[in-house]
N, C-alpha and C positions, 0 to 999 in steps of 0.2 A: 126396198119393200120387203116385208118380212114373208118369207113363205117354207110352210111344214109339209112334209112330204109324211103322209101320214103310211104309207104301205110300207116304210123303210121304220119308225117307231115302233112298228108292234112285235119287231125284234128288240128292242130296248122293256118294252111292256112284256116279252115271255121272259125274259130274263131275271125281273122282277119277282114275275110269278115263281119261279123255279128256286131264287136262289133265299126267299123268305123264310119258307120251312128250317130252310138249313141252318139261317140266321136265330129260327127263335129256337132250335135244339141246343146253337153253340151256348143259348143268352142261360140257357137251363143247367148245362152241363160244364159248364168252365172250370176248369183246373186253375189255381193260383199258380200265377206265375208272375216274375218279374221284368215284364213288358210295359214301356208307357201304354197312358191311352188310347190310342188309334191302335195299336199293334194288337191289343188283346182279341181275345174269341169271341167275345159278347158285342166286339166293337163289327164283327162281320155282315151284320145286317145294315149299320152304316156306310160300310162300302159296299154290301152289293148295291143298296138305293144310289149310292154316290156313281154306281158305274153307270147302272139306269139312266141315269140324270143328266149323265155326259155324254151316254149314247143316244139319246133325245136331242140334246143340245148341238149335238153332230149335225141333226137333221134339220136345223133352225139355218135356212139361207137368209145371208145377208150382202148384197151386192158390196158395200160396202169393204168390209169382211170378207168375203172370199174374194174381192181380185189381190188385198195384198200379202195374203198366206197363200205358199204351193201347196201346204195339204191341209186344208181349212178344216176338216172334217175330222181330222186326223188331231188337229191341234184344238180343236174345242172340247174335242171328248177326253184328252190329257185336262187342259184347263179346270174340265168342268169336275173332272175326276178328283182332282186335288184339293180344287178350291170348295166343294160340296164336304170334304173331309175335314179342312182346315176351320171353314166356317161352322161344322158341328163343333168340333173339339173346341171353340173359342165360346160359342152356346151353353154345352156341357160346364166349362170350367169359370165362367162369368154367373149363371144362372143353378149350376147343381138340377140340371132335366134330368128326368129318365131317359134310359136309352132306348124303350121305345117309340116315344116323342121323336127322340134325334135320328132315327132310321126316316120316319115319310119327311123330314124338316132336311135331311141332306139329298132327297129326291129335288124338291124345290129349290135348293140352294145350288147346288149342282147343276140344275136345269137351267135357271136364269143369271147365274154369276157367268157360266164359260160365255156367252155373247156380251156381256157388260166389259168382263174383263179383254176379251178380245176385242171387243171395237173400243176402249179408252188404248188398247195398245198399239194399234191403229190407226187411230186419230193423234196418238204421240210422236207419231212414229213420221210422221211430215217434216220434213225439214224445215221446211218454208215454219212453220209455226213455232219451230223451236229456236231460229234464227229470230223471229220476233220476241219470245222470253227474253233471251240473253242479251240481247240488246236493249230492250225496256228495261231490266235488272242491272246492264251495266252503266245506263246511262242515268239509273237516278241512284248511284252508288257515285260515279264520278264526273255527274253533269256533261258527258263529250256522246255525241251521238256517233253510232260508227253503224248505223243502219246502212244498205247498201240505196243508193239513189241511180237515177236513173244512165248517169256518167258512168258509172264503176258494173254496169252488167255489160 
Protein backbone atom coordinates (compact mmCIF):
# COMPACT_ATOMS: atom_id res chain seq x y z
CA UNK A 1 0.00 0.00 0.00
CA UNK A 2 1.26 3.24 -0.97
CA UNK A 3 1.80 5.71 1.89
CA UNK A 4 3.34 9.51 1.98
CA UNK A 5 4.69 10.91 4.97
CA UNK A 6 3.76 14.29 4.29
CA UNK A 7 6.04 16.24 7.44
CA UNK A 8 9.25 14.59 5.64
CA UNK A 9 8.07 16.40 1.95
CA UNK A 10 7.92 19.70 2.92
CA UNK A 11 11.62 19.56 3.07
CA UNK A 12 11.54 18.51 -0.73
CA UNK A 13 8.80 21.51 -1.22
CA UNK A 14 11.36 24.25 0.70
CA UNK A 15 13.84 23.23 -1.42
CA UNK A 16 11.87 23.93 -4.52
CA UNK A 17 10.98 27.20 -3.14
CA UNK A 18 14.66 28.27 -2.59
CA UNK A 19 16.34 26.80 -5.25
CA UNK A 20 13.74 28.44 -8.22
CA UNK A 21 14.99 32.01 -7.97
CA UNK A 22 18.26 30.86 -8.62
CA UNK A 23 17.24 28.72 -11.48
CA UNK A 24 15.36 31.44 -13.32
CA UNK A 25 18.52 34.05 -12.73
CA UNK A 26 20.80 31.20 -14.23
CA UNK A 27 17.96 30.79 -17.37
CA UNK A 28 18.65 34.95 -17.65
CA UNK A 29 22.17 35.11 -17.35
CA UNK A 30 23.92 32.22 -19.04
CA UNK A 31 27.26 32.65 -20.47
CA UNK A 32 27.92 30.36 -23.82
CA UNK A 33 29.61 27.66 -23.16
CA UNK A 34 30.48 24.42 -24.47
CA UNK A 35 28.37 21.95 -22.20
CA UNK A 36 25.83 19.42 -23.42
CA UNK A 37 22.33 19.92 -22.41
CA UNK A 38 21.75 18.97 -18.98
CA UNK A 39 25.16 20.44 -17.86
CA UNK A 40 24.29 24.04 -18.91
CA UNK A 41 23.13 26.88 -16.37
CA UNK A 42 19.79 27.37 -17.80
CA UNK A 43 19.43 23.63 -17.40
CA UNK A 44 19.59 24.29 -13.21
CA UNK A 45 16.08 24.83 -12.67
CA UNK A 46 15.67 21.26 -14.13
CA UNK A 47 17.53 19.85 -11.72
CA UNK A 48 16.72 21.59 -8.85
CA UNK A 49 12.84 20.31 -9.63
CA UNK A 50 14.41 16.84 -10.55
CA UNK A 51 16.01 16.92 -6.89
CA UNK A 52 12.50 18.01 -5.43
CA UNK A 53 11.08 15.20 -7.33
CA UNK A 54 13.35 12.54 -6.02
CA UNK A 55 13.28 13.80 -2.63
CA UNK A 56 9.39 13.31 -2.66
CA UNK A 57 9.82 10.14 -4.23
CA UNK A 58 12.03 9.12 -1.20
CA UNK A 59 8.99 9.73 0.94
CA UNK A 60 6.59 7.44 -1.29
CA UNK A 61 6.59 3.87 0.80
CA UNK A 62 6.09 0.99 -0.75
CA UNK A 63 6.15 -2.38 1.05
CA UNK A 64 6.97 -4.02 -1.77
CA UNK A 65 9.99 -1.79 -2.52
CA UNK A 66 11.38 -1.17 0.46
CA UNK A 67 11.85 -4.71 1.87
CA UNK A 68 14.12 -5.54 -1.23
CA UNK A 69 16.52 -2.27 -1.20
CA UNK A 70 18.68 -1.57 2.16
CA UNK A 71 18.45 1.98 1.53
CA UNK A 72 15.18 2.41 -0.33
CA UNK A 73 15.09 6.03 0.48
CA UNK A 74 18.36 6.66 -0.49
CA UNK A 75 17.90 4.78 -3.76
CA UNK A 76 14.63 6.30 -5.07
CA UNK A 77 15.85 9.76 -4.58
CA UNK A 78 19.19 8.69 -6.98
CA UNK A 79 16.50 7.02 -9.29
CA UNK A 80 14.32 9.65 -9.35
CA UNK A 81 17.17 12.20 -9.66
CA UNK A 82 18.47 10.95 -12.84
CA UNK A 83 15.66 9.53 -14.31
CA UNK A 84 13.45 13.17 -13.84
CA UNK A 85 16.70 14.53 -15.91
CA UNK A 86 16.91 11.96 -18.44
CA UNK A 87 13.24 12.05 -19.23
CA UNK A 88 13.29 15.99 -19.65
CA UNK A 89 16.36 15.94 -21.85
CA UNK A 90 14.55 13.20 -24.10
CA UNK A 91 11.19 15.69 -23.90
CA UNK A 92 13.49 18.79 -24.74
CA UNK A 93 15.10 17.06 -27.78
CA UNK A 94 11.99 14.91 -29.27
CA UNK A 95 9.61 17.96 -28.84
CA UNK A 96 11.91 21.35 -28.92
CA UNK A 97 9.90 22.67 -25.05
CA UNK A 98 10.93 25.52 -23.32
CA UNK A 99 12.80 25.16 -20.62
CA UNK A 100 10.52 26.38 -18.62
CA UNK A 101 7.90 23.82 -19.32
CA UNK A 102 10.68 21.22 -18.68
CA UNK A 103 11.55 22.52 -15.03
CA UNK A 104 7.64 21.78 -13.19
CA UNK A 105 7.57 18.39 -16.13
CA UNK A 106 10.92 17.01 -14.35
CA UNK A 107 9.21 17.64 -10.94
CA UNK A 108 6.49 15.20 -12.11
CA UNK A 109 8.72 12.90 -13.97
CA UNK A 110 11.18 12.52 -11.15
CA UNK A 111 8.32 12.04 -8.72
CA UNK A 112 6.48 9.16 -10.28
CA UNK A 113 9.42 7.51 -12.61
CA UNK A 114 11.84 6.59 -9.19
CA UNK A 115 8.77 4.17 -7.66
CA UNK A 116 7.84 2.83 -11.40
CA UNK A 117 11.47 2.35 -12.07
CA UNK A 118 12.12 0.88 -8.74
CA UNK A 119 9.44 -1.61 -8.39
CA UNK A 120 9.82 -2.89 -12.31
CA UNK A 121 13.57 -3.44 -10.73
CA UNK A 122 12.09 -5.32 -8.21
CA UNK A 123 9.73 -7.25 -9.58
CA UNK A 124 12.91 -8.37 -12.08
CA UNK A 125 14.77 -8.93 -9.66
CA UNK A 126 12.83 -12.59 -8.55
CA UNK A 127 14.51 -15.28 -9.68
CA UNK A 128 11.75 -17.51 -9.63
CA UNK A 129 10.40 -15.26 -12.60
CA UNK A 130 13.38 -14.98 -14.53
CA UNK A 131 14.00 -18.86 -14.28
CA UNK A 132 10.47 -19.02 -15.92
CA UNK A 133 11.59 -16.47 -19.00
CA UNK A 134 14.60 -18.41 -19.85
CA UNK A 135 13.03 -21.51 -19.92
CA UNK A 136 9.85 -20.42 -21.85
CA UNK A 137 12.49 -18.74 -24.32
CA UNK A 138 14.63 -21.68 -24.43
CA UNK A 139 12.07 -24.10 -24.79
CA UNK A 140 10.23 -22.64 -27.96
CA UNK A 141 13.79 -21.94 -29.53
CA UNK A 142 14.59 -25.71 -29.14
CA UNK A 143 11.46 -27.54 -28.13
CA UNK A 144 13.35 -29.46 -24.84
CA UNK A 145 11.75 -28.21 -21.47
CA UNK A 146 14.34 -27.97 -18.73
CA UNK A 147 11.83 -26.21 -16.42
CA UNK A 148 12.63 -27.64 -12.84
CA UNK A 149 9.81 -30.33 -11.71
CA UNK A 150 8.94 -31.48 -8.81
CA UNK A 151 12.01 -34.60 -8.83
CA UNK A 152 14.84 -32.13 -9.32
CA UNK A 153 14.03 -29.54 -6.20
Amino acid sequence: MLKIKIRRLWWACAAIVVLYPISAWAVENTPILMLPAPFLLEWSGVWAFAIGGGAGSAFLKMREIDDRYHYSALAKFVIGVFSGVAISLLVKTLLNTSIELLTFFALFASLFSAPIVAGTMAWLSKQRRIDKALDGYYKQKTGIDVSLDKDDE
